[in-house]
N, C-alpha and C positions, 0 to 999 in steps of 0.2 A: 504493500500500500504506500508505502514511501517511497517508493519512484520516480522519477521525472518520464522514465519510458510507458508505453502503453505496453501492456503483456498483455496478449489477446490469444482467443482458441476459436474456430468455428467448426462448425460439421461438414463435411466435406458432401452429405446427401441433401441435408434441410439448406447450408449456405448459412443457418442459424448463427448468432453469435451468443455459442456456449458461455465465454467468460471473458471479462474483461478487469481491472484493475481501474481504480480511482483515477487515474491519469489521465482518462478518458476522459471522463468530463470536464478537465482545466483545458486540455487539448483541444480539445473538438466544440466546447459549449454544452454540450448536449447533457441532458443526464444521467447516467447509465443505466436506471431501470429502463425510459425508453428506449434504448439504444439495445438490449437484452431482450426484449419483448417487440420489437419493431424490426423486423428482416428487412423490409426495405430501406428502411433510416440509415441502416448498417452501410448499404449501398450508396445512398442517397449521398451519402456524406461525401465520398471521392467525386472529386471534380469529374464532371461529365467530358472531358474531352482526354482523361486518363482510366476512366473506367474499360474502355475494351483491352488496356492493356494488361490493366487489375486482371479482369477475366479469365484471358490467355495463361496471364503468368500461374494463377488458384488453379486452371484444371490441369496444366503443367506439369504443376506440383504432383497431384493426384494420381498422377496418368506413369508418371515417369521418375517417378521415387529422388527426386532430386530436392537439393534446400535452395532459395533463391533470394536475395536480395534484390528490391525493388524500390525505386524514387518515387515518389506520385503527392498528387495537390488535395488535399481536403478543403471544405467549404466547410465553415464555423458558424455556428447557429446567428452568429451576428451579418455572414458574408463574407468577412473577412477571410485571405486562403492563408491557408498553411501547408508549410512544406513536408512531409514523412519519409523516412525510407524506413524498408520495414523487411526485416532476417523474419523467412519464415522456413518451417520443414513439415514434414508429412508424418504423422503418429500413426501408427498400424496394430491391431489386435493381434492378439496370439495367432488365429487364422493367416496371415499378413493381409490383413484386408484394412482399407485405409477408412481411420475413420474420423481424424478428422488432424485441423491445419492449425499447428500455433507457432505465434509470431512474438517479436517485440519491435512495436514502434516509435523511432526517436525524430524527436522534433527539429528537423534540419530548418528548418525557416531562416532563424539569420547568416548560417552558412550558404543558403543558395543568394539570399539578399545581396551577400558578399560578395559572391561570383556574380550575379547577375549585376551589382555594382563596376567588380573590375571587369567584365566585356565591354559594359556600357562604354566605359572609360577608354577604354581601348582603340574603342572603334569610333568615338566624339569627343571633338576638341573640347578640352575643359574651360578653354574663356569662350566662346559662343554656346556653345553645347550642341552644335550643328554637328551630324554626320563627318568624320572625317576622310582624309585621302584614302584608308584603309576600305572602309563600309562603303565611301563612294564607285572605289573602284570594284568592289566585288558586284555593287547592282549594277553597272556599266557594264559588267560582264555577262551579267544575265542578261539582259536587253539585247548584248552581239548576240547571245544564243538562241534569244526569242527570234531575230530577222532572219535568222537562216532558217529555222523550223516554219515561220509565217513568214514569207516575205512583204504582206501588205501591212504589218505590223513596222510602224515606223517611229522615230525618236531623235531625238536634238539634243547636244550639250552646250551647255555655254561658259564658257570661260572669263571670267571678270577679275579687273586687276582693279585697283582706287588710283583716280590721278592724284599727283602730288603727294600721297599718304605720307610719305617720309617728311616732309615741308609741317605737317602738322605733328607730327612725334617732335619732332626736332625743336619746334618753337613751342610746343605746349607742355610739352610732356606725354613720355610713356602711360600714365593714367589716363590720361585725356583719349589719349592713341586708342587703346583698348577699348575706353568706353564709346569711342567711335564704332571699332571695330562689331560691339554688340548690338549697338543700335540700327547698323548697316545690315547687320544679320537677321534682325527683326523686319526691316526694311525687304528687304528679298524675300523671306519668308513669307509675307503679306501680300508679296506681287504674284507669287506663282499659285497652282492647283496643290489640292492634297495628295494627290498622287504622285507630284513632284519629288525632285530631292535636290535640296540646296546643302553643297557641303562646304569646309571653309577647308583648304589644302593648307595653308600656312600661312601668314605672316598677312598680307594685305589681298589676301587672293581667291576669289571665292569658284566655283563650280555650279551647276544646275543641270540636272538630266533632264529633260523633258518627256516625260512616256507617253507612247502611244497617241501620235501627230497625225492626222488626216491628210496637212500638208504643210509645207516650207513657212505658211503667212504664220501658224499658228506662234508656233516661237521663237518667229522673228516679234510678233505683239507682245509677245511675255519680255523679251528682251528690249524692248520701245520702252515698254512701261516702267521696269526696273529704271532704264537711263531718267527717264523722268520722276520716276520718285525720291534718286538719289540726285537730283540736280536742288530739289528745297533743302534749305538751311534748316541744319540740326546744331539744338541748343546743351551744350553738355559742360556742367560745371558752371555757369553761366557766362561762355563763350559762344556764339554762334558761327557756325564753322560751313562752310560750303566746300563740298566734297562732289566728284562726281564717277562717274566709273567707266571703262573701256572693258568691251565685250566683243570675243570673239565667239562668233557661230557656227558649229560643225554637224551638219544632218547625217544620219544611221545609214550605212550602204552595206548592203551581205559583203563587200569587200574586204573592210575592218575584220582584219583579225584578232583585234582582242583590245583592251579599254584604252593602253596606252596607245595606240595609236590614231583614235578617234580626239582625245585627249591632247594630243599634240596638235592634231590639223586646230580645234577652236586654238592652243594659245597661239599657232600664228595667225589666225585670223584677230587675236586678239591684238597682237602686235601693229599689225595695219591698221586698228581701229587708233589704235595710239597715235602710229606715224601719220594719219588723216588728222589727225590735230584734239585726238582723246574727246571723251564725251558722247563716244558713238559705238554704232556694233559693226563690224565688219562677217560678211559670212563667207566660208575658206571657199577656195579655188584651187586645185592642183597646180596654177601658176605660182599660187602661194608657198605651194610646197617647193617647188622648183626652183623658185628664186633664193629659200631658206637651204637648201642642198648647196647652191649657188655661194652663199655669204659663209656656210661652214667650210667650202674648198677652201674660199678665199682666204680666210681666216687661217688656215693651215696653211696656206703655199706664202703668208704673210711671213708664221712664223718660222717657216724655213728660210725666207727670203734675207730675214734678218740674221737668221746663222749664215747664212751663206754667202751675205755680204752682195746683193742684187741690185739693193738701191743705188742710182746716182744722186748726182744735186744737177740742174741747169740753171741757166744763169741766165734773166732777162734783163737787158741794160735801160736802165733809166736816166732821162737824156735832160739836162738841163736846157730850158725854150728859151733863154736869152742866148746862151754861148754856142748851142748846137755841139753839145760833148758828153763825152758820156759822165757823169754825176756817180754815179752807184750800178750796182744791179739787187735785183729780185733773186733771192735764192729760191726756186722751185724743188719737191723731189721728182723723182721719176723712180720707176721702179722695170728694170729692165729682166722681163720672165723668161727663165731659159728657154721656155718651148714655144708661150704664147708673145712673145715679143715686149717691146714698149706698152708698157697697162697706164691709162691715163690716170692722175690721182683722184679725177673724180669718182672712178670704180673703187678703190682700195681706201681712199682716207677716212670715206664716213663709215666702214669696219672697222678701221684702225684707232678710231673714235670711239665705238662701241666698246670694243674688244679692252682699250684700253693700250693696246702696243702701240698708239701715237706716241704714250709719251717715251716712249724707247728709240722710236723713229725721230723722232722732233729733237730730240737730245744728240744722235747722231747727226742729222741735217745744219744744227748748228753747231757743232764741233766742225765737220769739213767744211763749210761755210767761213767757219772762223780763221781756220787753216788756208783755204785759198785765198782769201782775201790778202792775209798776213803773207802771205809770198808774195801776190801782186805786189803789194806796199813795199817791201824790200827787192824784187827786182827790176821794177818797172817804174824810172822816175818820175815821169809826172803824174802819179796815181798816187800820193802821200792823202787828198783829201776825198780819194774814192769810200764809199760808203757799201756797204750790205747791210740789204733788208732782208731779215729772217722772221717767220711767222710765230706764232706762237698758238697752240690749241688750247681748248678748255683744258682739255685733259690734264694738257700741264701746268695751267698755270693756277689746277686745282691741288695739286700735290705741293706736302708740305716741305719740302726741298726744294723747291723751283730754283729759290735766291740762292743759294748755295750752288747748285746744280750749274746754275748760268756762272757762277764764279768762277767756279771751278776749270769749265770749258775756257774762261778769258783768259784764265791766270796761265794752264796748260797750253795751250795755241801761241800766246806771247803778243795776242791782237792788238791794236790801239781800239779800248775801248769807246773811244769818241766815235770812231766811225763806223758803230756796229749800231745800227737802227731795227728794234724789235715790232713787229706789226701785229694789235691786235683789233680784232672785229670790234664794232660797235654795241652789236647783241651780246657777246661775251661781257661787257664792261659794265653792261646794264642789270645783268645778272642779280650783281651787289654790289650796288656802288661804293661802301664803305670800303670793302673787302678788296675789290677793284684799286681805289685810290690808293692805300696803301701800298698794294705791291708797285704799283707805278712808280711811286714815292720813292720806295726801297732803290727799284731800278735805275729813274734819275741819279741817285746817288750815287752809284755805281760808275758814271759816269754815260750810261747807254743813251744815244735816242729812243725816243718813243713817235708811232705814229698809228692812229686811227684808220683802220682796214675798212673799206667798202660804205666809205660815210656816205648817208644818205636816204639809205636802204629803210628809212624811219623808225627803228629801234628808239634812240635814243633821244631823250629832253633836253635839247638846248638850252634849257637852266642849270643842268649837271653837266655842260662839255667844258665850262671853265674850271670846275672841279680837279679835273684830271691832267697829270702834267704834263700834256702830248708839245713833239715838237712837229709833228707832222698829220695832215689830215689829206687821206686817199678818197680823189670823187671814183664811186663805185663805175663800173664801164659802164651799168644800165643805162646812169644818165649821157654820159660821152658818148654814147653809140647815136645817141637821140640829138644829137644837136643841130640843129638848120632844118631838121624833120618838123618840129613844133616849136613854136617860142616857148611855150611852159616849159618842156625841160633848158632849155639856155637860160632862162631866167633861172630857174632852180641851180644850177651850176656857177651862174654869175654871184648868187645873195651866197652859196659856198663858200667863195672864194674871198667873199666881201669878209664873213663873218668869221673864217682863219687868218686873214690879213689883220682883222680887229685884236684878234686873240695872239697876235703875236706869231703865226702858223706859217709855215709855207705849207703848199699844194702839190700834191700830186696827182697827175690826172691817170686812171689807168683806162686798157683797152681802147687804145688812140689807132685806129684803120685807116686815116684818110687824109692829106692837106688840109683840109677845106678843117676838120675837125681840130689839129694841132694849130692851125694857123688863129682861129677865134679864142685857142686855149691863153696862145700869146698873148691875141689882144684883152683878155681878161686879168693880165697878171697873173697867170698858173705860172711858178714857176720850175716844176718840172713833169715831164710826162714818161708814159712807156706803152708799149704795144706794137702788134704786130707791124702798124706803118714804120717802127722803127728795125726789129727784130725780133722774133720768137725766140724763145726759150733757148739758149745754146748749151753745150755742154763745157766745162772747163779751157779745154784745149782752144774748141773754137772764140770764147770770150776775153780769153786771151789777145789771141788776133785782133778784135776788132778794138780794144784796149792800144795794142800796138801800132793800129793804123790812123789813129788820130785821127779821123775825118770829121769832118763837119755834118751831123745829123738833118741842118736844117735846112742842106741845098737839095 
């Protein structure tokens, strides 16, 4: 009677329950006379959807002289379930005729609690409590198996990434972050069917399977709507934060052979909804796959290229418009592929951007840059006040060595620092401006020129361009290409030029093709230009020469 386990006996003909022990009734609710006098109740009590196995396992026993332990769910007179597992064997009369079944059953409840606690766990992330990459992808797998069994059975994943999420951890806080991150969860949740599955994969990145689609519009709507419910301002902590998401779209095809690869087509379509300017859904295309095969080659022949030492520098000469001489040149790379020839940098740099191997390439482009210049300067005497312009990427001029990095190249090469001229974009500066000025700062001191790349392009507030220490400002080619075509771009070029002559600035004009073009550059006081009407890109050897022949650019 002092037990916590149920000790029980039934008749293995009537199914009657012979005997039962006090436990019974703390266990079950119930109270043991009716449970002794009531053969149904007896039954009654196991959960209905473990009772056939009850069954099975009692005449088992019966049948085949074996003892068995058994798991199964009882209902308590309240509703509430409880868990049992229950050791029973078979009693047999002196005949050996069986006559009947006793057990003891122990109350497993907060042990299954447990387990069914740690699967939970397992299989959903603990800050949303969304379905994780685990449980997503094993229903993602089901679904491939459903379209090969049904092929009119059809389904959709979507791939969501948050724009800017980082932007907001970084300036608010990790709490803030998170509590985005749940709110954003509840947010999707609310957008989709219940038959849906919204899982969060990790960090800022969510998923949605879409089951059973009649067609393409259905969840491209489900993903419309999402974009628009995550474009209103969510209040957390009381910050109001605007947040918005990139989604890529990948429909079910018997082709998919298994979840990751359904999985990968939405995140590049998710990519492209980015690179289209975020805020949007893009749905894949196997161009999309193609071009992403495309950027991994390149990405690998990159980082060969850079062991193997592939890159050149060329060199475009920049011509001073009053004297007609060459002034500087443009250090460009190139990248010369054993197989496929000259790769223009417009193919390779916004990889080399991505990937991050700019700032490896940019490091080396201005070391040799620095190095041929500094030969010119020493053997070539009338080039003491030639100049090189070397560019400078985000990449690098986000790493925390930059200034060191560039030093180190000056002090190494043995350059005259004065006539090394660093060129960066207008969008890069606008970035952060705070963060921007500084390094500028840094640089001037150094003794470097500075000069503003591609001014014009409208990034920037000319209330912030005196901020910055530039001694040089680049009209981007768009508008040079335009001039004598429209007066609006020649005016825009002339208030330029007015507005760097104010600041103290010379001018560079680039992508000059034509007389007509360099000749109005003059009359505007640009004072110096480059581009093809002068010379394209050369390599070393050949800039040399044109260095050597001293001609006059402007006959």
């Amino acid at each position: 009677n002092s037990l916590d386990d149920i000790v029980w006996a039934i008749s293995t003909e009537s199914k009657e329950l012979l005997y039962a022990n006090p436990a019974v009734e703390r266990i079950s609710g119930y109270p043991l006379e009716d449970l002794l006098h009531d053969k149904q109740l007896w039954i009654d009590v196991v959960h209905p959807d473990d009772r056939p196995q009850v069954n099975i396992v009692s005449e088992n026993l019966a049948k085949h002289n074996i003892s068995k332990d058994l798991e199964y769910r009882i209902i308590r007179s309240d509703g509430s379930i409880r868990w049992l597992r229950d050791r029973a064997r078979v009693i047999y009369d002196d005949q050996g005729k069986a006559i009947r079944i006793d057990g003891i059953a122990t109350d497993i409840t907060d042990r299954k609690r447990m387990e069914d606690k740690l699967i939970h766990d397992a299989l959903h992330d603990n800050l949303t409590g969304l379905p994780n990459r685990t449980l997503f992808m094993d229903r993602l797998n089901q679904s491939i198996k459903r379209i090969k069994r049904k092929e009119s059975y059809g389904f959709a994943v979507l791939f969501m990434d948050l724009d800017n999420f980082k932007v907001v951890n970084d300036s608010l806080g990790h709490i803030v972050g998170d509590e985005l991150l749940i709110s954003i969860a509840h947010t999707i949740q609310q957008s989709i069917r219940p038959v849906d599955t919204v899982a969060r994969l990790g960090g800022d990145e969510f998923t949605v399977l879409i089951e059973d689609i009649k067609n393409d519009d259905e969840a491209i709507a489900i993903a419309s709507r999402i974009n628009e419910e995550l474009t209103s301002p969510l209040y957390i902590q009381g910050q109001e934060i605007f947040t918005s998401t990139s989604v890529g779209i990948a429909f079910s095809s018997p082709n998919y052979k298994d979840a990751d690869e359904i999985l990968r087509d939405a995140d590049i379509a998710m990519y492209q909804a980015k690179d289209a300017g975020k805020s949007r859904y893009a749905v894949f295309k196997q161009t999309m796959h193609d071009e992403t095969l495309r950027r991994v080659d390149m990405e690998s022949s990159l980082r060969r290229a850079i062991i193997n030492q592939e890159f050149v520098v060329y060199y475009q000469p920049i011509i001073a418009l009053t004297q007609g001489t060459i002034s500087g040149f443009e250090a460009l790379i190139r990248w010369q592929h054993p197989s496929k020839g000259m790769i223009s940098p417009q193919e390779f740099i916004p990889i080399a951007e991505e990937t991050g191997l700019i700032v490896q390439i940019g490091a080396w482009v201005l070391e040799e840059s620095c190095r041929q210049i500094n030969h010119w300067h020493e053997s070539i005497a009338h080039t003491t006040d030639l100049t090189m312009s070397i560019n400078l990427s985000s990449r690098q001029l986000k790493k925390n060595s930059i200034i060191e990095q560039i030093d180190d190249i000056l002090n190494s090469t043995g350059v005259n620092k004065h006539r090394i001229k660093l060129e960066i974009t207008e969008s890069l500066l606008m970035q952060n401006i705070e963060t921007a000025t500084q390094l500028l700062e840094a640089m001037r001191a150094m003794g470097l020129k500075l000069s503003l790349d591609d001014f014009g392009t409208g990034y920037s507030s000319l209330s912030y361009l005196h901020r910055f220490p530039l001694n040089t400002l680049k009209v981007d080619r768009s508008f040079v290409s335009r001039i004598g075509v429209n007066g609006e771009n020649s005016a825009i070029v002339n208030a330029i030029v007015t507005l760097a002559h104010s600041m103290e600035m010379d001018i560079v004009a680039e992508g000059i093709e034509t007389k007509e073009q360099m000749d109005y550059l003059r009359k505007l006081g640009c004072e110096y230009g480059q581009g093809y009407y002068f010379s394209a890109p050369v390599d070393g050897h050949k800039a040399e020469q044109l260095l050597l022949e001293q001609k006059n650019w402007l006959d």
